[in-house]
C-alpha positions as CSV (number, residue, x, y, z in Angstrom):
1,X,-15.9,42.0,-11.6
2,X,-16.7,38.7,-10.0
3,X,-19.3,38.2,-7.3
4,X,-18.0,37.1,-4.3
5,X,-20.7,35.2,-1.2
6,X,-20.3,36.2,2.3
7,X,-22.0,34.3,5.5
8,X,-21.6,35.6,8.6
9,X,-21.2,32.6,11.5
10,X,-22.1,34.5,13.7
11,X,-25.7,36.0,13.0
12,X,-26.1,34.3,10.0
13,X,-26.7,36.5,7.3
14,X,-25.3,36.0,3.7
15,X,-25.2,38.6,1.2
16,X,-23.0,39.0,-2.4
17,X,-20.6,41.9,-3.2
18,X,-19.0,43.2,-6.3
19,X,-14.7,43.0,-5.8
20,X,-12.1,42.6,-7.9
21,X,-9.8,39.1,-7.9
22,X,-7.2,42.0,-6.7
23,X,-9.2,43.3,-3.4
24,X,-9.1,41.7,-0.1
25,X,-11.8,39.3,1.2
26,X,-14.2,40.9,4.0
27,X,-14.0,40.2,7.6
28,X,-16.4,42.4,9.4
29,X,-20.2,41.4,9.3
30,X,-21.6,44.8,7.8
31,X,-24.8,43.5,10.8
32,X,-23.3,42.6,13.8
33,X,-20.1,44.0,13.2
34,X,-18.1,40.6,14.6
35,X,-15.0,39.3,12.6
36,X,-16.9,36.5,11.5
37,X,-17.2,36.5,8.1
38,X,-16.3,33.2,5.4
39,X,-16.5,33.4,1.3
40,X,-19.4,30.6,0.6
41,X,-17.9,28.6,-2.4
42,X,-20.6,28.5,-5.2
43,X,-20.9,26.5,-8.0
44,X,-20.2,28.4,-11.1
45,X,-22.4,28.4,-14.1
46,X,-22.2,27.2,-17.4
47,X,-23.2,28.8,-20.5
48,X,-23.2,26.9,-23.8
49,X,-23.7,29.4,-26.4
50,X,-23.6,28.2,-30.4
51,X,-25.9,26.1,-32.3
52,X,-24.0,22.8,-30.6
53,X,-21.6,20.4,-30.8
54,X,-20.2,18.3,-34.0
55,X,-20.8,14.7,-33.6
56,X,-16.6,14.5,-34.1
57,X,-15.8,16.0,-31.4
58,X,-14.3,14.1,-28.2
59,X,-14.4,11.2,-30.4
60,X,-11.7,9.3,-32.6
61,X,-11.6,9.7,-36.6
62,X,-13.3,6.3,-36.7
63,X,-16.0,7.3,-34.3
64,X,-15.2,4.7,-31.9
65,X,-14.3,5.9,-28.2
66,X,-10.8,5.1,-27.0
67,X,-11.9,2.3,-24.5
68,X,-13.9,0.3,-27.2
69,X,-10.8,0.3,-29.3
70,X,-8.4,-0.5,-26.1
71,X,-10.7,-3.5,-25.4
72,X,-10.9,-4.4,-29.5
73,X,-7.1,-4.9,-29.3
74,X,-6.9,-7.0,-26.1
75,X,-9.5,-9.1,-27.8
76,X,-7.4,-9.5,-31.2
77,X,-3.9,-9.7,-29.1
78,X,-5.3,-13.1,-27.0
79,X,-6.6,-14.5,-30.3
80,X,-3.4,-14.1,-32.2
81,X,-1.3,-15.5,-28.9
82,X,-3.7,-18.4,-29.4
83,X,-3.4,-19.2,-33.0
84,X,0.3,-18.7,-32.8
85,X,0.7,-21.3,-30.0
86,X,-1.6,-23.8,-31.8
87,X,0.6,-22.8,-35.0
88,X,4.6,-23.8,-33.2
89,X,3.1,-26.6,-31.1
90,X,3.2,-30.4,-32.9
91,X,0.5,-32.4,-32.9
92,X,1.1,-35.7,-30.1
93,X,1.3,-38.3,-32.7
94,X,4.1,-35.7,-34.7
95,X,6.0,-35.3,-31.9
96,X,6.2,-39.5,-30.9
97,X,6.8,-40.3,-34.4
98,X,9.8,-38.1,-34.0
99,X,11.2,-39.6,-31.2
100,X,10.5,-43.1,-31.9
101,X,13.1,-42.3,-35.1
């Protein structure tokens, strides 16, 4: 059963209890008696149990992380636009020895 955290608003005091998901949340101050009652949300807490974590895990089968290889093939896609430009365009003095003929 979860542990649930209670503040009153009105006097202040907080306390736990012991309910089940299924059970309605308390209202009544169990102090002052006022209707005054609100679940404090808690962080919950994390337990790692094991002897660790394999090196491969979150990564890639090459290792690298998904935004080195994203960047890698940016890189290689403006160098091949490049060299294929270079490649299809003429040289000046091709192009007017062309014409002139």
């Amino acid at each position: 059963m979860p542990v649930y955290t209670y503040r009153c608003e009105a006097c202040g005091i907080q306390f736990e209890r012991h309910q089940s998901f299924t059970d309605n949340p308390l209202k009544t101050c169990p102090e002052c008696r006022k209707k005054a009652l609100k679940k404090v949300i808690t962080p919950t807490k994390i337990i790692f149990k094991g002897s660790g974590f394999y090196a491969t895990d979150h990564k890639s089968a090459s290792g690298e992380t998904s935004s080195v290889k994203k960047a890698d093939k940016e890189e290689k896609k403006v160098e091949s636009k490049e060299s294929t430009s270079k490649e299809s365009k003429p040289a000046a003095s091709e192009t007017s020895k062309s014409s002139e003929k």
